[in-house]
N, C-alpha and C positions, 0 to 999 in steps of 0.2 A: 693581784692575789695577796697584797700586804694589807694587816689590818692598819685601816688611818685613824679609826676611834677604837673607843668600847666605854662605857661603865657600868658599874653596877645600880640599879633601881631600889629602892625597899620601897612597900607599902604593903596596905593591906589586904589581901588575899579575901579577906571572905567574900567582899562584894566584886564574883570576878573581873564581871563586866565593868565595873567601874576602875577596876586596877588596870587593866589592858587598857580602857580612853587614858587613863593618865600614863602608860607607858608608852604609848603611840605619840601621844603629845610630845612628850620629853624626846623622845626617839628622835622625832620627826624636826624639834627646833634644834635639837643639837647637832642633824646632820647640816641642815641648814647656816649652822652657825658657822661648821667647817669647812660649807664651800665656800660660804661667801666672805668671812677671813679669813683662807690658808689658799684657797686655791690660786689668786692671786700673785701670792708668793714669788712665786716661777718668772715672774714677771715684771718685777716691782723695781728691775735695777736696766730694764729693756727701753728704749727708747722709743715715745708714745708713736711714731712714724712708723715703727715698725710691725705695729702692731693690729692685729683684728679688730673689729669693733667686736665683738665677747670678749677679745683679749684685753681692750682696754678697759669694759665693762668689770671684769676680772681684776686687773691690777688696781680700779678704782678703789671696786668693794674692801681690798686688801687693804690699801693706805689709808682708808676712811675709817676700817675698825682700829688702827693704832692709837686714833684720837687725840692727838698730839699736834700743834701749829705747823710746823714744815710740813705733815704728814697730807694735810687736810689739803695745803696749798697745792701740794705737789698733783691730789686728788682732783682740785678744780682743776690743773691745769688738765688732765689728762681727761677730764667727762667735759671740757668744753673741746677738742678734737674728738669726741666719742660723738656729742650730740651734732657738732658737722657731719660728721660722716652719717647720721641716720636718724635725721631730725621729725620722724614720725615714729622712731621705736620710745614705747613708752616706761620700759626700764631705764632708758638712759635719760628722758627728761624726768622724772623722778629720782634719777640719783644726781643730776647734774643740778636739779634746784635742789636738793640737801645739800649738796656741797656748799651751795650759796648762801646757805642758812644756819649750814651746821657752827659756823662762831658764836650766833646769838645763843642755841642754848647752853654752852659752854662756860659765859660770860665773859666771851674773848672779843665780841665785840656788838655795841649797842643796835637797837634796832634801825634810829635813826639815819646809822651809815650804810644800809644796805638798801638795793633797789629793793622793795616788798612787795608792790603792785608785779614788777615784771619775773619774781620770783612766783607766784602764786598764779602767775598767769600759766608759766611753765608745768606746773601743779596741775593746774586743769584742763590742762592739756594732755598729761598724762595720763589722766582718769579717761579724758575722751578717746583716747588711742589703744588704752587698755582696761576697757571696761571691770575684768574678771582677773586685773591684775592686781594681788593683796598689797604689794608693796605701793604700788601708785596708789591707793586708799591712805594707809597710813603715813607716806608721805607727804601728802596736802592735809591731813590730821593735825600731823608734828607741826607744820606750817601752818594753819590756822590757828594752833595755840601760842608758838610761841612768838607769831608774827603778827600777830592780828587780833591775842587774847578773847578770841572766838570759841567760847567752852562748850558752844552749843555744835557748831561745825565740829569741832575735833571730834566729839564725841558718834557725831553723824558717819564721818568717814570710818572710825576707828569700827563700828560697828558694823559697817559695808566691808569692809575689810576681814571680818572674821565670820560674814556670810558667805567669804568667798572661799578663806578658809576657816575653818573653827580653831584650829593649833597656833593661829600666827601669834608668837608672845610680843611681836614689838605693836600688835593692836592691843594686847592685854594690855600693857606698859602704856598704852595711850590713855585706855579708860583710866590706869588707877591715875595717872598725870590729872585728868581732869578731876580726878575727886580730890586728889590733894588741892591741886591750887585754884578748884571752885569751890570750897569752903569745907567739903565733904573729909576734912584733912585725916582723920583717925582713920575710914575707912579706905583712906588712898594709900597713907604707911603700912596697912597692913596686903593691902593689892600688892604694892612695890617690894614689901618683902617677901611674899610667896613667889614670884618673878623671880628674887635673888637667891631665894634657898632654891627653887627649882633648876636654876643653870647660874650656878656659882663662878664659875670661869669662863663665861660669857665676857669676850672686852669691852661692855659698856656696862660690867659691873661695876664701877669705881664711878661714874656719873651716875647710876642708879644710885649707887650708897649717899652720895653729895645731896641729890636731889630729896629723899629720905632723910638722910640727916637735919637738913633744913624742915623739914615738916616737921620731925623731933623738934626742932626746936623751936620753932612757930607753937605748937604745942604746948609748950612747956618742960618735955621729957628733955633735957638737957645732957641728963648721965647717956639714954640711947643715941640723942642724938651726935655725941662725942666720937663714941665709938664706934658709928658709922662715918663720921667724916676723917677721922685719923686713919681709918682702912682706904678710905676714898683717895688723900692726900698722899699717903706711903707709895701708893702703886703709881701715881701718877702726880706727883709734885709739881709739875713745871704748867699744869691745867688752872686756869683761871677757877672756876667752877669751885674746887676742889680745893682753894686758899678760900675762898668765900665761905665757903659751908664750915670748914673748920674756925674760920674766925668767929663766925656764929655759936657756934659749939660750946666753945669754948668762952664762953661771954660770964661764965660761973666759975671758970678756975683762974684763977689769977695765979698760981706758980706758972700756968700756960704764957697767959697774955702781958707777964710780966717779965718773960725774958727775952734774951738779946734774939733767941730763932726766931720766935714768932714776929720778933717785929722787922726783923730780916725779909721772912715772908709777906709781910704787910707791903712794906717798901717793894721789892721786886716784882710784887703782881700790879701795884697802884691801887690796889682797893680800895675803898672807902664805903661810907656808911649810904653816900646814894646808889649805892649797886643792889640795895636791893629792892631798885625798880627793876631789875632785870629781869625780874620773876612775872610769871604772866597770874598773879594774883587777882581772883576776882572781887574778895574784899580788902577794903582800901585798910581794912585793923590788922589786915593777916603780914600785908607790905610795910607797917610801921611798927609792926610788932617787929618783924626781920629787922627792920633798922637800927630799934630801938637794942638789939642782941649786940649791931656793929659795932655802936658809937659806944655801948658796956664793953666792950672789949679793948678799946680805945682808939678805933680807927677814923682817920681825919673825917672830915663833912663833907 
């Protein structure tokens, strides 16, 4: 009987019909948002043996939306005793290959160090066990782009995905992903910001901002994109991702890149100017422009 959410909506009222689909939407991703990082919760300090396979499902979702290195690890360990225990349910091989992947788009860690065939095998396996499951769509999405720079796949699942549901925002978040870093860049920062104004306290707002902010600045827009990665950065400091994108940013202000923090920050993440092949860019101008922001900024080679 307690309330666990509420907010308030504005739009506009004349076109009914069309305010009600966008309050339903909104409704429907923010309930979603708080089961699957809060409900968790309850759980997250429980030891994975003692636990349900939902229960483990649950405390995954929990520690994966924190988005943070221990957090993540802690996730794998517990969606690899998840997918033992029910190695044909197809939410848990779909959460258990993002765990396996979710370093790469982070920039915590290269493609090359991770298995990617037997990650993506997991992926479609997921799809095959859960046909009508949205998440197992965007799942092997997320994996096909940033694993496999496959802008034609991502865009395939992300879209089975939102035939399965129309509301699901992390397949909106796929498509504008593919239009930013398939060349489509202006009309993917403005997909990526409707996502952000739409669920603002969402915890993968701060990797959205990063991810944005970098298309700012691939772009050109350097003032927008600043100001997306210093909000990116503030919240979540200690995120690979989220030093990259500000170091980018900031490739135009030199009170920035010329003092002792940021190069504090430089040194403790190991950054450099080849990070930004990290990016699953389909032009090879969009990837050199990025670098070309790093080495402006002054970061080693």
């Amino acid at each position: 009987g307690d309330t666990c959410w509420s907010t308030k909506i504005d739009g506009d009222a004349d076109d009914t019909f069309a305010f009600i689909d966008d309050v339903v939407w909104q409704v429907g991703a923010a309930i979603r948002v708080q089961i699957n990082s809060h409900a968790g919760e309850a759980f997250a300090t429980e030891p994975d043996e003692a636990l349900s396979e939902q229960q483990l499902l649950s405390k995954a979702a929990f520690l994966m939306h924190q988005y943070d290195t221990k957090k993540m690890t802690l996730a794998l360990e517990t969606m690899t005793l998840a997918v033992a225990k029910a190695p044909e349910n197809p939410m848990t091989l779909a959460m258990y290959s993002y765990a396996l992947m979710q370093r790469v788009p982070l920039a915590m860690e290269p493609v090359e160090n991770i298995d990617v065939e037997n990650i993506l095998l997991l992926a479609d396996k997921a799809v095959h066990f859960g046909p009508m499951v949205d998440y197992a769509f965007h799942n092997r999405a997320r994996i096909r782009l940033w694993l496999k720079r496959d802008h034609a796949g991502c865009r395939q699942d992300a879209n089975r995905a939102l035939e399965i549901n129309p509301g699901f925002h992390f397949a909106n978040e796929d498509l504008a992903l593919v239009e930013l870093f398939g060349g489509e860049i202006v009309s993917g920062i403005e997909s990526l910001r409707e996502i952000i104004q739409q669920l603002p306290t969402h915890p993968s707002t701060p990797y959205r901002s990063s991810i944005l902010s970098i298309g700012c600045a691939v772009e050109g827009d350097l003032d927008r994109a600043l100001t997306s990665a210093i909000d990116a950065y503030e919240r979540k400091p200690d995120v690979r991702l989220h030093a990259l994108a500000y170091a980018a940013a900031a490739s135009g202000t030199s009170s920035i890149t010329g003092s002792r923090e940021f190069q504090k920050m430089v040194d403790s993440h190991g950054i450099t100017v080849l990070d930004a092949n990290y990016f699953p860019f389909a032009r090879e101008k969009d990837t050199l422009a990025l670098a070309g922001l790093l080495e402006r900024s002054g970061l080693p080679a």
